[in-house]
N, CA, C and O of each residue as an XYZ file, in Angstrom:
444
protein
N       0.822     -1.199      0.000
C       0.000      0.000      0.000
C       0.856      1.250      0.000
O       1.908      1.437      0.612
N       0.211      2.053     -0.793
C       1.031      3.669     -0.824
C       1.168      4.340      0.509
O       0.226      5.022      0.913
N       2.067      4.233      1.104
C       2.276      5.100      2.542
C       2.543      6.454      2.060
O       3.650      6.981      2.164
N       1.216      7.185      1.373
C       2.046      8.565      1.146
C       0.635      9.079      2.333
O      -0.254      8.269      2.598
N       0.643     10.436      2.905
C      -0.517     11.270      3.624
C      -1.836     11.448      2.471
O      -1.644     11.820      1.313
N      -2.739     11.220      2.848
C      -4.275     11.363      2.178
C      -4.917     11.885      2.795
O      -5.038     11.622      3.991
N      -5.721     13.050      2.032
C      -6.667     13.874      3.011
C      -8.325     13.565      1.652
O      -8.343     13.515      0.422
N      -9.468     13.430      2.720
C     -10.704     12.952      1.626
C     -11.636     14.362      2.843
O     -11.533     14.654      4.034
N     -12.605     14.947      1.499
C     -13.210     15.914      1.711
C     -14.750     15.368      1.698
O     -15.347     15.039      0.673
N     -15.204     15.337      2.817
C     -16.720     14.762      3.090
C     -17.681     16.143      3.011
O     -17.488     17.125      3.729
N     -18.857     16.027      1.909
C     -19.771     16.925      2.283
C     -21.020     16.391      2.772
O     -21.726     15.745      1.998
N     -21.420     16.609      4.115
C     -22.488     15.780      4.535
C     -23.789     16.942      4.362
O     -23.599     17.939      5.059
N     -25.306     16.973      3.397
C     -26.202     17.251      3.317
C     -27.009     16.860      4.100
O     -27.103     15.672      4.407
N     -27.868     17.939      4.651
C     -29.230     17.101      5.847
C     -30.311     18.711      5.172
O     -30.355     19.683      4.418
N     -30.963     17.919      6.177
C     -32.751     18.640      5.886
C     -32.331     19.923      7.442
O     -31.328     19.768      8.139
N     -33.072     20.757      7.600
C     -33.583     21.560      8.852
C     -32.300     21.724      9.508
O     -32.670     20.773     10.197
N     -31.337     21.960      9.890
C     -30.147     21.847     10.320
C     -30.044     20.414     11.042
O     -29.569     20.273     12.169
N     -30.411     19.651     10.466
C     -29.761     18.561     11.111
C     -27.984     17.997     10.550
O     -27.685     16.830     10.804
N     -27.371     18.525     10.122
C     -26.208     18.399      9.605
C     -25.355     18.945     10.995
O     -24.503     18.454     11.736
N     -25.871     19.866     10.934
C     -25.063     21.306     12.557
C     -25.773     19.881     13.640
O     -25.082     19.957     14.656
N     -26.386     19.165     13.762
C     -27.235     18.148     15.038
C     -26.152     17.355     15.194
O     -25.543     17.123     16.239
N     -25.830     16.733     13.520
C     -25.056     15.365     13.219
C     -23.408     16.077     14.289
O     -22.788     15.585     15.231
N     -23.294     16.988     13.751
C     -21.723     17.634     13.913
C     -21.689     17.494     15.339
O     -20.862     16.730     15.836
N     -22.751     18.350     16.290
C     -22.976     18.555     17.776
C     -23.079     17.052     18.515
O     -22.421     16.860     19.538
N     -23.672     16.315     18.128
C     -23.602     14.654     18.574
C     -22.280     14.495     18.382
O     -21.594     14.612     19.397
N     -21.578     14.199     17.103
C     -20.427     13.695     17.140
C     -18.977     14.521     18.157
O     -17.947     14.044     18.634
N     -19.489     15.761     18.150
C     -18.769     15.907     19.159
C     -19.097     15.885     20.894
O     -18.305     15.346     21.668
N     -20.076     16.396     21.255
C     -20.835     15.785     22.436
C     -20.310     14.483     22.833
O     -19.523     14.424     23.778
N     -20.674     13.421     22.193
C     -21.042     11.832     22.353
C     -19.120     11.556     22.604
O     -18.777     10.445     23.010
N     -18.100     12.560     22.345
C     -16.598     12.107     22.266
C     -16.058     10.930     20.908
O     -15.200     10.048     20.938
N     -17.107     11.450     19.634
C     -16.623     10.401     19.147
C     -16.172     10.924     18.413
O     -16.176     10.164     17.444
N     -15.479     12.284     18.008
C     -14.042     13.159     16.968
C     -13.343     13.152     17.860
O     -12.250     12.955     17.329
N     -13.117     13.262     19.309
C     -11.930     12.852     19.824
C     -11.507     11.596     19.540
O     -10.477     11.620     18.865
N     -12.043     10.114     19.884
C     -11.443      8.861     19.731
C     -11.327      8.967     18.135
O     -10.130      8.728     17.979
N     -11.772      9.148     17.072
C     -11.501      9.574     15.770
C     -10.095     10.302     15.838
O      -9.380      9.649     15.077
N      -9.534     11.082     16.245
C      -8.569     11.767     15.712
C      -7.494     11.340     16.690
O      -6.351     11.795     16.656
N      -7.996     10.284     17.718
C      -7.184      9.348     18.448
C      -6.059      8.146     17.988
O      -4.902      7.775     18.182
N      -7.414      7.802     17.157
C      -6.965      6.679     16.110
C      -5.402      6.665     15.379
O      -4.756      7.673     15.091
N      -5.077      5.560     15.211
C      -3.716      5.591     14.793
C      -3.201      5.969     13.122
O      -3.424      5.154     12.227
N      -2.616      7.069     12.890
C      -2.803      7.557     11.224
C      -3.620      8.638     11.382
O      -3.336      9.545     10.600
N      -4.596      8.882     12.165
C      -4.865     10.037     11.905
C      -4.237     11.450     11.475
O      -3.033     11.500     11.728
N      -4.606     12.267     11.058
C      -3.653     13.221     10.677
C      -4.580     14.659     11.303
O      -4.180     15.466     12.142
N      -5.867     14.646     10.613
C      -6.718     15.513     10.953
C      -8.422     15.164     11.202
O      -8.735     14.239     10.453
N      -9.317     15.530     11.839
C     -10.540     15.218     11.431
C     -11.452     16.174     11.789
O     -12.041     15.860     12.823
N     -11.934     17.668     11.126
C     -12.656     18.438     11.404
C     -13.579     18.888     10.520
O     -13.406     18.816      9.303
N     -15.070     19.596     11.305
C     -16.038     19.747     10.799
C     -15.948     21.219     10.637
O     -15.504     21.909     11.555
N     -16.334     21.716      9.554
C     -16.628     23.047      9.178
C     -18.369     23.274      8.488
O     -19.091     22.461      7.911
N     -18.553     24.423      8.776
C     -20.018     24.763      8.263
C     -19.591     25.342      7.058
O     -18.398     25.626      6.942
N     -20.599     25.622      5.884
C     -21.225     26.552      4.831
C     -21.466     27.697      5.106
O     -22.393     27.656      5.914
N     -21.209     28.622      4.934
C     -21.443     29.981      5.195
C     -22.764     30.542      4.047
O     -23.611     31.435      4.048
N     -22.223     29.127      2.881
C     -23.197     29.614      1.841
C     -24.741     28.807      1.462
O     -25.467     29.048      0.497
N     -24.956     27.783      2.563
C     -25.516     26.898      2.531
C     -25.184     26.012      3.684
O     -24.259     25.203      3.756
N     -26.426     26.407      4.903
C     -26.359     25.641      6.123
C     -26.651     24.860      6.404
O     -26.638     24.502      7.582
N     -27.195     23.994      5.149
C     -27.561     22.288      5.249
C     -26.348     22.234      4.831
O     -26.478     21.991      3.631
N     -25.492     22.290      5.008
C     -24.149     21.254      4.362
C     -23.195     21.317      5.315
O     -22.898     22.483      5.574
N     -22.682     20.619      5.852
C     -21.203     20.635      6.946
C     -20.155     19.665      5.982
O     -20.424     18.569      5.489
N     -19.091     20.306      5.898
C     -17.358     19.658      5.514
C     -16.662     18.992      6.983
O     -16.547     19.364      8.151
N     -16.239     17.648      6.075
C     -14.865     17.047      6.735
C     -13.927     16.872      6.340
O     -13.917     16.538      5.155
N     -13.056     16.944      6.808
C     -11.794     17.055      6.783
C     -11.193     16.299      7.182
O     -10.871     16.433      8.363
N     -10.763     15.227      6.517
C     -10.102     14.187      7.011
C      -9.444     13.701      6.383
O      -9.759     13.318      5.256
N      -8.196     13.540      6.953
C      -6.846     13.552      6.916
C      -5.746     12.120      7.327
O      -5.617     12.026      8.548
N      -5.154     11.299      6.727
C      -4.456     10.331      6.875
C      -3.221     10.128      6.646
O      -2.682     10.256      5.547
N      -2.475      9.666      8.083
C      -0.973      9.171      7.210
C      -0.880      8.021      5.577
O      -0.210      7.895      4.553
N      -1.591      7.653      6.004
C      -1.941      6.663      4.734
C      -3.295      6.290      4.336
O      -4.344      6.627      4.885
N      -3.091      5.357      3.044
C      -4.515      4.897      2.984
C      -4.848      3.458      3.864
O      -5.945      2.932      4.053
N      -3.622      3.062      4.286
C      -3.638      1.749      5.079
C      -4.135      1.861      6.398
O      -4.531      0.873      7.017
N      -4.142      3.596      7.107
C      -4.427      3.784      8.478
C      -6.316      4.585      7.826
O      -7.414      4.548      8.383
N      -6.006      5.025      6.866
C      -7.658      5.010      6.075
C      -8.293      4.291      6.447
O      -9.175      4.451      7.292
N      -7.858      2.911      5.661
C      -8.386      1.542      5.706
C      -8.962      0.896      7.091
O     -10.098      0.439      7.219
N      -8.014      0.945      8.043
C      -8.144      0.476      9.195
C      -9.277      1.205     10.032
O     -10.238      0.619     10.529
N      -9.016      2.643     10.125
C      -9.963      3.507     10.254
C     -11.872      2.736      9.829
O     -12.680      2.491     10.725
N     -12.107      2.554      8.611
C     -12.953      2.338      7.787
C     -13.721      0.982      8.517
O     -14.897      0.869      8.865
N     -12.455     -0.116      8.619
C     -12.987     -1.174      9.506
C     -13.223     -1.368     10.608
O     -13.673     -2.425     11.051
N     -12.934     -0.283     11.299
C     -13.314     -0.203     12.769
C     -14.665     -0.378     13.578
O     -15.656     -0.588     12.880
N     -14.795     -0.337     14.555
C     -16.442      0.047     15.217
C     -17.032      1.386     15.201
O     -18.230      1.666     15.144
N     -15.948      2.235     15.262
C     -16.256      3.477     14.875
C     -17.334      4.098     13.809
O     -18.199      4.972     13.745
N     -16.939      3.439     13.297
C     -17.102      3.307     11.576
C     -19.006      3.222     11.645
O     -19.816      3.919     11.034
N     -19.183      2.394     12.367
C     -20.280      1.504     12.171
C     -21.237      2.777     13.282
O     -22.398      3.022     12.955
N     -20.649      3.470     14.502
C     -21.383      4.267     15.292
C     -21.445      6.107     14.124
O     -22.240      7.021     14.343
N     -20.692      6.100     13.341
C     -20.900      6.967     12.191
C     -22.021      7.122     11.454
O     -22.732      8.116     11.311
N     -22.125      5.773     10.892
C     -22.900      5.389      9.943
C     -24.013      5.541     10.633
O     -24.891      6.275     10.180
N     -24.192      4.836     11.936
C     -25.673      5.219     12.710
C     -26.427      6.510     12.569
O     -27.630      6.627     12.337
N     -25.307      7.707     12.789
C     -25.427      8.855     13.109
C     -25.638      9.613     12.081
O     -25.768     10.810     12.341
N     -25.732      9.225     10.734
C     -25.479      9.548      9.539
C     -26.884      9.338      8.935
O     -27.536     10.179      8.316
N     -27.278      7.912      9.260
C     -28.787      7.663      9.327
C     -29.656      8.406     10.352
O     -30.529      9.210     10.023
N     -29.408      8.136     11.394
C     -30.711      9.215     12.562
C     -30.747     10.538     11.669
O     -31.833     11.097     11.518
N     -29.693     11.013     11.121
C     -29.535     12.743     10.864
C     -29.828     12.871      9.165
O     -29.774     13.893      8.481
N     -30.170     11.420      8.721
C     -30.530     11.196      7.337
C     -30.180     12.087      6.551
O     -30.902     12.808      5.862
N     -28.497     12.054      6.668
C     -27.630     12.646      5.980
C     -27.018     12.078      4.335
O     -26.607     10.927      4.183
N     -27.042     12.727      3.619
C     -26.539     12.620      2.237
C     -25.070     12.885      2.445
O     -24.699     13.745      3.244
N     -23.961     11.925      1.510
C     -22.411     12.157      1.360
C     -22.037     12.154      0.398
O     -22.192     11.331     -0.504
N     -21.173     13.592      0.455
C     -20.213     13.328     -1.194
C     -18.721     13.130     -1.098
O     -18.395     14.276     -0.788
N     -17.798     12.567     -1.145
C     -16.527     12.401     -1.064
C     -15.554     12.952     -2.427
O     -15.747     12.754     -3.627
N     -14.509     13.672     -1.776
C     -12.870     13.780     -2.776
C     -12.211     13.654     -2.129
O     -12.310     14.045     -0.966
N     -11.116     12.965     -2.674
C      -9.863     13.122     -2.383
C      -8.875     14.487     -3.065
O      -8.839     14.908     -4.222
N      -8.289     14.846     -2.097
C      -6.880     15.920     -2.221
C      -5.772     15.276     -3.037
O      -5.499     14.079     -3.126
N      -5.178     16.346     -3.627
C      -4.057     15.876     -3.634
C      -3.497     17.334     -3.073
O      -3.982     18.461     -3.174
N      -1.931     16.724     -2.260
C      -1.057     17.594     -1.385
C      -0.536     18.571     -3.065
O      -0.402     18.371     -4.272
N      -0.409     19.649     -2.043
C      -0.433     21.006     -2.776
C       1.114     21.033     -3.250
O       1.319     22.059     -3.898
N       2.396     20.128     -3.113
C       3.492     19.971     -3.278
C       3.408     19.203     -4.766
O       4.278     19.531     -5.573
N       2.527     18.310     -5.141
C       3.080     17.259     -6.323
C       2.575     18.337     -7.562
O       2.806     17.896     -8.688
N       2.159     19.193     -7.531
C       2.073     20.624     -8.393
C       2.861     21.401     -8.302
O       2.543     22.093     -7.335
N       4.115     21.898     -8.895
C       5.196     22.583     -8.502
C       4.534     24.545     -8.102
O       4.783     25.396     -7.248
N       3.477     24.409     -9.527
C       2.932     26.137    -10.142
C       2.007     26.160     -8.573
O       1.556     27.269     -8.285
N       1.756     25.173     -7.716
C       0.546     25.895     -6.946
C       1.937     26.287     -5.797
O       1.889     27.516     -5.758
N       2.493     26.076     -5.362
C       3.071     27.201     -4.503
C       3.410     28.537     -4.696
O       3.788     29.152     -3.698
N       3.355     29.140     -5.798
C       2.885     30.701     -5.852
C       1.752     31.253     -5.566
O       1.803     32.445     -5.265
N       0.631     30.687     -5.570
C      -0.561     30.849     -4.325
C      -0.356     30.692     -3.061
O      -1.091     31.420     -2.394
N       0.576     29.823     -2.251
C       0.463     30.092     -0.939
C       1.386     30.701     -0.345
O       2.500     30.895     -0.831
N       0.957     31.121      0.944
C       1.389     31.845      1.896
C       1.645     31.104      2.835
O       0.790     30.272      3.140
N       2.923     31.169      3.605
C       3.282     30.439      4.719
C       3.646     31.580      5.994
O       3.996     31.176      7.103
């Protein structure tokens, strides 16, 4: 498996703000702490829409896709998915690629 860092961009859709519910449970309940506990983790945070408040972003971030993987098979995994259903949330997924394997995009950033 490719041990390079992977970051995948979750957009979770809900009805009535239940997306901002889904986010507040998962952190309440302690389950983005044991998430970003996990081994490989790199990052795992929720951001709102400014332009559209049914939608919350994740951010999640991996040393690999092998600590991905493991991640994926966990129990965790499975208390997500619960939470995903109660909040009868819609998902869209991308993957990143690191802003380095493009030489031209570091004249956009700022460090």
């Amino acid at each position: 498996m490719d041990g390079k860092p992977l970051t995948i961009l979750l957009r979770y859709r809900g009805k009535e703000g239940s997306a901002l519910l889904f986010s507040r449970e998962m952190h309440e309940s302690g389950l983005m702490e044991e998430i970003r506990k996990e081994k490989g983790n790199l990052r795992y945070e929720h951001y709102r829409s400014l332009e559209d408040p049914e939608v919350l972003l994740l951010v999640d971030s991996w040393e690999s896709q092998e600590a991905l993987d493991l991640h994926h098979a966990s129990p965790i995994m499975g208390r997500i998915a619960s939470l995903r259903e109660k909040y009868d949330l819609t998902v869209e997924a991308e993957r990143l690629l690191p802003a380095g394997e493009n030489p031209g995009d570091e004249r956009f950033l700022r460090r």
